[in-house]
C-alpha positions as CSV (number, residue, x, y, z in Angstrom):
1,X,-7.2,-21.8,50.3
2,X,-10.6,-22.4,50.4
3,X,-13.1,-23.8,47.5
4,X,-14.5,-20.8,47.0
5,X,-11.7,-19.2,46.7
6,X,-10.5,-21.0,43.9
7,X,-13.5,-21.0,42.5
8,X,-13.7,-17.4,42.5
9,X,-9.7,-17.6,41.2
10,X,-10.4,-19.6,38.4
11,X,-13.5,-17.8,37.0
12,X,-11.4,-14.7,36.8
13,X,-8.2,-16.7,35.3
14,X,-10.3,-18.2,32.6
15,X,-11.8,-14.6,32.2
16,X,-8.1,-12.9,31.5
17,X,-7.5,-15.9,29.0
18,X,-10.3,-15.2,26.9
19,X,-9.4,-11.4,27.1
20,X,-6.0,-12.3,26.0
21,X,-7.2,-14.7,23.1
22,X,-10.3,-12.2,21.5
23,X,-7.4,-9.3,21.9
24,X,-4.7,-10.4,20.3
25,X,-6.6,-13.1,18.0
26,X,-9.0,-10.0,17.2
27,X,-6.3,-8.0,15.1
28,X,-5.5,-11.3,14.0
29,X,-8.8,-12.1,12.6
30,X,-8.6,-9.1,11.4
31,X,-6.2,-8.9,9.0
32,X,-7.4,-12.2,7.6
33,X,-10.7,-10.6,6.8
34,X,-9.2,-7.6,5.5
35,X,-6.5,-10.0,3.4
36,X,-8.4,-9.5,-0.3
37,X,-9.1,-6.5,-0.4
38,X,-6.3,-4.2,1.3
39,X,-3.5,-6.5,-1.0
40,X,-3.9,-5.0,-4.5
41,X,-1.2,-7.8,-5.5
42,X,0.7,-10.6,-4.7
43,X,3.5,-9.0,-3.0
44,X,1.6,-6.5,-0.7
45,X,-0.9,-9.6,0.1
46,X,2.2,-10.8,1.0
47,X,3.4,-8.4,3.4
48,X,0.1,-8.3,4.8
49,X,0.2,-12.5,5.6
50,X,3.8,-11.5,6.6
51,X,3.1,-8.7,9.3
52,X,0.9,-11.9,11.6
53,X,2.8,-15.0,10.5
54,X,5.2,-15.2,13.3
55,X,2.1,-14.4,15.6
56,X,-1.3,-16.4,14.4
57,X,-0.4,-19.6,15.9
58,X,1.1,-18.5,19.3
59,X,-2.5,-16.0,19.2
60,X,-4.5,-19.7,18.9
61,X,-2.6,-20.8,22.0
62,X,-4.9,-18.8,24.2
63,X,-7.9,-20.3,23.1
64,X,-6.4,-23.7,24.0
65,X,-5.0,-22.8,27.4
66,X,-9.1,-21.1,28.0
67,X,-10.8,-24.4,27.0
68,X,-8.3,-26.3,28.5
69,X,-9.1,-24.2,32.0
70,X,-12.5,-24.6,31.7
71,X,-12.4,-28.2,31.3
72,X,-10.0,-28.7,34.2
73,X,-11.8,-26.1,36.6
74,X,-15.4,-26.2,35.6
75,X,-15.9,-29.5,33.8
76,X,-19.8,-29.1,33.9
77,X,-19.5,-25.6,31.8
78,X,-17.2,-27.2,29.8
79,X,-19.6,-30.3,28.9
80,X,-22.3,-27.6,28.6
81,X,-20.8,-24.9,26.2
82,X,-19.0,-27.3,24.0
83,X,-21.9,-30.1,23.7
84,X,-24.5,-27.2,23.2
85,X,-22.4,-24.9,21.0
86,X,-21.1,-28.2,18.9
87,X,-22.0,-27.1,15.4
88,X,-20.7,-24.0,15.8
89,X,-17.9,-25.0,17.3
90,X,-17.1,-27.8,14.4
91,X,-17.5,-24.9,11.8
92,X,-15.0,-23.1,13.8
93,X,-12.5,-25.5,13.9
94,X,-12.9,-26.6,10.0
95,X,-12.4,-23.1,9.5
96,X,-9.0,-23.0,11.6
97,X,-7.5,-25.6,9.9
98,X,-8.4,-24.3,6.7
99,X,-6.7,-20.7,7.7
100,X,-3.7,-22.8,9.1
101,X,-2.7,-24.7,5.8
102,X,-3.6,-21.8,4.0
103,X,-0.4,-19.8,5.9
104,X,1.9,-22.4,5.2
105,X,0.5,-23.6,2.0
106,X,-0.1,-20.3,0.3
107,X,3.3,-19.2,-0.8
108,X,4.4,-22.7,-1.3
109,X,3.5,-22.2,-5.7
110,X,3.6,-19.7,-7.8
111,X,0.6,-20.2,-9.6
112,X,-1.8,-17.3,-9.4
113,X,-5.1,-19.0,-9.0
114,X,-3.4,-21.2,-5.9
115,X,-2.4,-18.1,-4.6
116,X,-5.9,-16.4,-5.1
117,X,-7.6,-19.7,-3.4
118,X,-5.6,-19.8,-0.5
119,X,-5.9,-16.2,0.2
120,X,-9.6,-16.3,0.3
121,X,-9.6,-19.8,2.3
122,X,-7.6,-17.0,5.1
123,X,-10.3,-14.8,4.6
124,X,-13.2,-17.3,5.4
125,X,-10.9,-18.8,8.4
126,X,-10.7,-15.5,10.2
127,X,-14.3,-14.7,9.1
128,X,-16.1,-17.8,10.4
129,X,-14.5,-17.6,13.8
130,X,-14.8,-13.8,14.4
131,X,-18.8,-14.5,13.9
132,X,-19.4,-17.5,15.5
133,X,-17.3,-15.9,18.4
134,X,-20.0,-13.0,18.7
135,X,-22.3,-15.1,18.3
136,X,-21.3,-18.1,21.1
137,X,-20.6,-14.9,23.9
138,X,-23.9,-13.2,22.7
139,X,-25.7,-16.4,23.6
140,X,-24.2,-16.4,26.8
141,X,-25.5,-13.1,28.0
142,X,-28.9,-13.9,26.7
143,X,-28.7,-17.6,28.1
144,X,-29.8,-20.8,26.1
145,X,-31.9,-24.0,27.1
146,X,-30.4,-25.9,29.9
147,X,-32.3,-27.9,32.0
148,X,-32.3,-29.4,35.5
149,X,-29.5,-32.0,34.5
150,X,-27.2,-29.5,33.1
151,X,-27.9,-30.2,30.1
152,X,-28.4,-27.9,26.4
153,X,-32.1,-28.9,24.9
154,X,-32.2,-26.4,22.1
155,X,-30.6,-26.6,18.5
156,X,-28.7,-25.4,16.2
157,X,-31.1,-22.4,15.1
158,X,-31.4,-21.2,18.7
159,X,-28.2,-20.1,18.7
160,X,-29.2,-17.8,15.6
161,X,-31.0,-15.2,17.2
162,X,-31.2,-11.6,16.3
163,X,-29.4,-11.1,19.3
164,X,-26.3,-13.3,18.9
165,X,-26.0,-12.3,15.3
166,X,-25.9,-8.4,16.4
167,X,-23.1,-10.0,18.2
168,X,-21.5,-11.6,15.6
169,X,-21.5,-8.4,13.2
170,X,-20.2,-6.1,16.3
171,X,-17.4,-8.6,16.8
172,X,-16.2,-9.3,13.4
173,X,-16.4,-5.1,12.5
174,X,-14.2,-4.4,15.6
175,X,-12.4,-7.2,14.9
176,X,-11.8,-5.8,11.6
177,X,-11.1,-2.5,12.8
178,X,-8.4,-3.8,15.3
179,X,-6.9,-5.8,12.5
180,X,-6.7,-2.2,9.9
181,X,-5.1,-0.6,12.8
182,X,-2.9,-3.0,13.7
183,X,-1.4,-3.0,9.8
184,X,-1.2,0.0,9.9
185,X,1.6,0.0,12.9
186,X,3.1,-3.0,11.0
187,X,3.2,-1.9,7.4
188,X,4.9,1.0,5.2
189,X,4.4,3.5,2.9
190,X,0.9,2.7,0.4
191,X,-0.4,-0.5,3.0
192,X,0.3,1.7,6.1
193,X,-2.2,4.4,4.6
194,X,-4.5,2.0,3.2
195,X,-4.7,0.1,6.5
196,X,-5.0,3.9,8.0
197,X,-8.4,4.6,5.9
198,X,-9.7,1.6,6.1
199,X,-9.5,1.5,10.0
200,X,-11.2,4.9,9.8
201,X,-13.9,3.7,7.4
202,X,-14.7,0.7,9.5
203,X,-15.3,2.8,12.9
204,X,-18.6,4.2,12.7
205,X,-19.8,0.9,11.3
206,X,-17.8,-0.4,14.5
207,X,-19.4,1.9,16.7
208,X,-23.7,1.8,15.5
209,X,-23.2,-2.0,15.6
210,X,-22.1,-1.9,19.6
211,X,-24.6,1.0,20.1
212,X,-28.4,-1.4,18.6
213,X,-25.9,-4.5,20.3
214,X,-26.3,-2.6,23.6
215,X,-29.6,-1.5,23.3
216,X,-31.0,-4.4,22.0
217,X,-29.2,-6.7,24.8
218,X,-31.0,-3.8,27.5
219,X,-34.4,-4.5,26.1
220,X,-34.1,-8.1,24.9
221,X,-32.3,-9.7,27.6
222,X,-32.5,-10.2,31.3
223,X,-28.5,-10.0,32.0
224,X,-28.5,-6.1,32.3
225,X,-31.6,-6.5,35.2
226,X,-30.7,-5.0,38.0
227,X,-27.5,-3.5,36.9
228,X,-24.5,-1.9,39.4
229,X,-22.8,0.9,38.7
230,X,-19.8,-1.2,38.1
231,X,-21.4,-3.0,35.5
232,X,-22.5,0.6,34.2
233,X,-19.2,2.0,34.4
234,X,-17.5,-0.7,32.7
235,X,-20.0,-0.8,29.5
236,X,-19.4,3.1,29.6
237,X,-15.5,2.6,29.1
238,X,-15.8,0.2,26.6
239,X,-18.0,2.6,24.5
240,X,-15.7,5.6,25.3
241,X,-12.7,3.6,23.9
242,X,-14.4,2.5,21.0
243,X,-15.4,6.7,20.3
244,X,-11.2,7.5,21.6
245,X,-10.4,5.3,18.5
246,X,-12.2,6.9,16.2
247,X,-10.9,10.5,17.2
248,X,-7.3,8.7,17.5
249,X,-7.7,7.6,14.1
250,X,-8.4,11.1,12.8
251,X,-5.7,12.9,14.4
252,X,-3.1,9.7,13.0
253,X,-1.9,8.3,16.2
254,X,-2.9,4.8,15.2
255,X,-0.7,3.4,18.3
256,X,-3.2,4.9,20.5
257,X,-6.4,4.2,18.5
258,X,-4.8,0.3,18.7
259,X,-4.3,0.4,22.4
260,X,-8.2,1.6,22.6
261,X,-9.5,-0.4,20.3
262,X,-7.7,-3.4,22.6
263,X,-9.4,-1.5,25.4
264,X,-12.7,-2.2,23.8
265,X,-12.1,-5.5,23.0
266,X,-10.9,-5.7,26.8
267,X,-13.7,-4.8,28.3
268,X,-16.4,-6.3,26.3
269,X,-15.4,-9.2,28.1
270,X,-14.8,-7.9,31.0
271,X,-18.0,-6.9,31.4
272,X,-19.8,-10.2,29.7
273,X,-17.7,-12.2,32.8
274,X,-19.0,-9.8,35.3
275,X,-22.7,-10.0,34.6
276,X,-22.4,-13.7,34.5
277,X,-20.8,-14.1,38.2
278,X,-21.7,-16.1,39.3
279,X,-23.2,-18.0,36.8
280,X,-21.1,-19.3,33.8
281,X,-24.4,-19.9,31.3
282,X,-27.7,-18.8,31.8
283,X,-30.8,-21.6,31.5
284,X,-33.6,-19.5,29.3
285,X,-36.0,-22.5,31.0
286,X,-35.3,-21.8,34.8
287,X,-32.8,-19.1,36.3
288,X,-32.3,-21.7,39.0
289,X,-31.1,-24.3,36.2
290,X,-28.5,-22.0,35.1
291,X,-24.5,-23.0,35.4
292,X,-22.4,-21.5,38.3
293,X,-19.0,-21.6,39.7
294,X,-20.3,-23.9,42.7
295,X,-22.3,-26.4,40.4
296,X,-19.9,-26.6,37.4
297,X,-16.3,-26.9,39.4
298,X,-14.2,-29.3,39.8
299,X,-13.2,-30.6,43.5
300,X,-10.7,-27.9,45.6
301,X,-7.7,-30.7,45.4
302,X,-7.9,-30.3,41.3
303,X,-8.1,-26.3,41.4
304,X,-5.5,-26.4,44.2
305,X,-3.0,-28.2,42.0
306,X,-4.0,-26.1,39.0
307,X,-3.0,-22.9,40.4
308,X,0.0,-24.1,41.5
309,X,0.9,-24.9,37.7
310,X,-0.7,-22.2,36.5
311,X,1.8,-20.2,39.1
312,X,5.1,-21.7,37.6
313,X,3.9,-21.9,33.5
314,X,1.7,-18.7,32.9
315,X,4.8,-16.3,33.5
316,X,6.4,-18.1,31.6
317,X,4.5,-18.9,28.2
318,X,3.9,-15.1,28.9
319,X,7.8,-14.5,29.0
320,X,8.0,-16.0,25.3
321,X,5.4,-14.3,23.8
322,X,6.3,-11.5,24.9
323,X,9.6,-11.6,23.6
324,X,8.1,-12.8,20.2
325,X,6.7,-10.0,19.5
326,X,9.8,-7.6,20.8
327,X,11.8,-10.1,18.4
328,X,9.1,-9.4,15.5
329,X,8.5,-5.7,16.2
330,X,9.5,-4.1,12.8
331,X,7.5,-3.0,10.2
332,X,7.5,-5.4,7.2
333,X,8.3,-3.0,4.7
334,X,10.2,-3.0,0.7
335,X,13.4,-4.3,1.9
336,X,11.6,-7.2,4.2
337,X,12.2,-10.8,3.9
338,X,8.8,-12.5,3.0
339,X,8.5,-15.6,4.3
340,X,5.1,-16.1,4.1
């Protein structure tokens, strides 16, 4: 195999992990966001906790195997995103940790008031990350400071453009979305037609956020310039899922509208990885200073023995979680064992 070959390889591994992480850690997000005010009460705030507790952590995985890749494969995007994007990034992963203790802590007292506080520290750790996520891919696709040496040059407050926070709100109401719909495949009786309404309420939101995101990322960014009409198609299927939902939603076949929203989720990144190719971040300064598969890899002996590994463990860590969720497929519902 050659080095561009594995280059190529890799770029489009590390673009089906993050598709895999914002997909299934979108619901997941989403039903932390949604926590306080879907539960009316303990025990339905419960149920909701209960219907992503065997999946949260095993979700997160994704996002380590992606950074992981990128470090191994692309070590000079790696040093890049995660140098640049630090604060961020450190926001992120307080946030993380707060949402973890908050599962295992949460239920651990009766007290009310604990209850209350650990259910909003779930809220703010699926919040924080479903923004900042927006907001990190939205940079991407409108680039950021790098200079000659590889190296980020802006701050903090660059990363908050109007832009990238058009991002963040698009991401966290899908995100939401995905999250209503997936309770409501996952929940009975009064939380299955809350989630149901809620999902329904969320979608035009969901849907004039992408709308300005796309618009404004046509006239206020140079990654659409000179745009095939594969990169046309694939923006036009990841609206036309996003309007399938809605009409899915209206007609109750929330499996569907699930699978669509997914789809929309899909290929949103599909289509962020395929204007960058083959660049992996875009220097505002100088196009020629920007990040690409070429100048930010790793040697072809490293890739080589990556792919190898990747060839015997992917199947497999897909194997379990696969079978995780067959094992945790029904509805958590009046007779369910909390354990959350």
């Amino acid at each position: 195999m050659s080095g561009e070959f594995l280059q190529i390889l890799w770029f489009i591994l590390i673009a089906i992990l993050w598709i895999g992480f914002f997909f299934l850690e979108g619901f997941d997000y989403g039903v932390g966001i949604l926590l306080p005010f879907l539960g009316k009460d303990d025990q339905e705030r419960r149920k909701i906790i209960n219907t992503i507790g065997p999946f949260w952590d095993g979700n997160e995985v994704w996002l380590i195997t992606a950074g992981g890749a990128m470090f191994a494969a692309f070590p000079n995007w790696y040093a890049t995103f995660f140098s640049g994007f630090y604060l961020p990034l450190v926001l992120m992963l307080i946030a993380l940790i707060a949402r973890g203790v908050a599962f295992e802590f949460r239920s651990k007292h009766r007290r009310p008031a604990w209850r209350r506080t650990w259910d909003w520290m779930i809220f703010i750790g699926s919040l924080v990350p479903a923004i900042l996520w927006g907001i990190a891919m939205g940079n991407l696709i409108r680039g950021v400071p790098i200079d000659a040496t590889m190296t980020y040059t802006g701050g903090f407050w660059n990363l908050l453009n109007p832009f990238a926070l058009l991002c963040g709100l698009s991401s966290v109401l899908i995100f939401a979305m995905h999250g209503a719909l997936f309770l409501s495949l996952k929940t009975e009786e009064v939380l299955e037609a809350r989630a149901k309404t809620t999902a329904k309420r969320l979608w035009p939101f969901a849907l004039a956020s992408f709308i300005i995101t796309a618009v404004v990322g046509l006239l206020a960014t140079s990654i659409f310039d000179q745009s095939t009409i594969t990169h046309i198609v694939l923006l036009l299927v990841t609206g036309a899922a996003l309007v399938a939902a809605g009409w899915l939603i209206s007609r109750s076949r929330n499996k569907w509208a699930f699978i669509t929203t997914g789809i929309t989720i899909a290929f949103s990144t599909i289509t962020l990885f395929t204007k960058l190719f083959p660049r992996v971040m875009i220097s505002s300064l100088n196009p020629e200073w920007s990040l690409t598969i070429y100048n930010a890899s790793s040697g072809s002996y490293t890739l080589k023995v990556m792919s190898i590994l990747a060839l015997i463990f992917v199947p497999i860590v897909l194997l379990y979680q696969g079978w995780s969720y067959y094992v945790f497929r029904e509805r958590i519902g009046r007779e369910s064992k909390l354990e959350y």
